[in-house]
C-alpha positions in Angstrom: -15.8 57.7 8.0 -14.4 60.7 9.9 -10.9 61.0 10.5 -9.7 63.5 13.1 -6.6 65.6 12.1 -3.9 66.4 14.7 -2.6 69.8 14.7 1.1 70.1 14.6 2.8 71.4 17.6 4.1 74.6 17.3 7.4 74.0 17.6 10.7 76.3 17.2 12.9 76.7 15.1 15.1 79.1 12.9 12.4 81.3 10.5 12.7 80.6 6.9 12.6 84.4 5.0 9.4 83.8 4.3 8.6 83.9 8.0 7.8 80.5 8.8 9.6 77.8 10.7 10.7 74.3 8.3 8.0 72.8 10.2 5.4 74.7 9.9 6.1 75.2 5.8 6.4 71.2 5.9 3.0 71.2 7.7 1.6 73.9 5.2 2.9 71.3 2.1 1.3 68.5 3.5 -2.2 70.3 4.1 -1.6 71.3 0.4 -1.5 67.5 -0.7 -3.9 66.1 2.0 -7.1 66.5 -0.5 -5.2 64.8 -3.2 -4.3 61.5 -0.8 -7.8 62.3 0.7 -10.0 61.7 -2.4 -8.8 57.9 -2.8 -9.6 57.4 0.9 -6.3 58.0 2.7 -5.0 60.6 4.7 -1.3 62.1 6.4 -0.4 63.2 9.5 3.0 64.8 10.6 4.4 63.3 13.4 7.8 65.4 13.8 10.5 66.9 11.9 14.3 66.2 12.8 15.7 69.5 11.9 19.4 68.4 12.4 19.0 64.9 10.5 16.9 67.0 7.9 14.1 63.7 8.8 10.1 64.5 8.7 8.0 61.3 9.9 4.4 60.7 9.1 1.4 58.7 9.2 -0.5 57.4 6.5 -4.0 56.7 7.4 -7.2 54.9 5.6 -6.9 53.6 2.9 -2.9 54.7 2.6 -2.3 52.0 5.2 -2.9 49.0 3.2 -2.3 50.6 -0.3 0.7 48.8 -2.2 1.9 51.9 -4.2 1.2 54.4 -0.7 5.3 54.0 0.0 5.4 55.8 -4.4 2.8 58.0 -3.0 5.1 59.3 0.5 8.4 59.5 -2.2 7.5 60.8 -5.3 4.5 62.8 -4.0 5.0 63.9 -0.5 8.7 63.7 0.1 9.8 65.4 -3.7 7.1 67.9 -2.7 8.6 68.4 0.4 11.9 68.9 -0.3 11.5 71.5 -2.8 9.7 73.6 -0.7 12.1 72.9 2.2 15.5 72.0 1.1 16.7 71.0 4.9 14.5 68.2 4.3 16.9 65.1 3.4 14.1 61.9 4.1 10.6 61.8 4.6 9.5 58.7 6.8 5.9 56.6 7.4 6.0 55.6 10.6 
């Protein structure tokens, strides 16, 4: 099964001192997990990032969609990784 990726709009936004705008580091965190999530079938897709509410929404594709511990996988995987790497990041949200 192939699943076609989305490429996040470029979108802007205030740079981070490493260059890059929240959403693109978000994006570059959740490429960094997408081979983890994709080895047991699933896959994520950003969808947008609220930068004033601090809210990133995703999709969780595959095998993610009917997994019952996919909502452990978006919090203690996704959203703690997340948030370290971008501490305006209050939620992250499956839509």
């Amino acid at each position: 099964m192939t699943i076609l990726l989305k490429k996040a709009r470029k979108a802007p936004g205030l740079r981070r001192p490493d260059g890059m705008t929240s959403q693109e580091k978000i994006v570059e965190v959740i490429d960094s997990l997408r081979p983890y999530v994709q080895a047991d079938g699933g896959d994520v897709e950003f969808l947008d990032f609220n930068e004033q509410a601090g809210v990133v929404q995703v999709r969780l594709m595959g095998a993610c969609e009917s997994c019952p511990i996919s909502m452990m996988t978006l919090k203690e995987g996704l959203e703690k990784r997340i948030k370290s790497n971008v501490p305006s990041v209050t939620e992250v949200l499956a839509v």
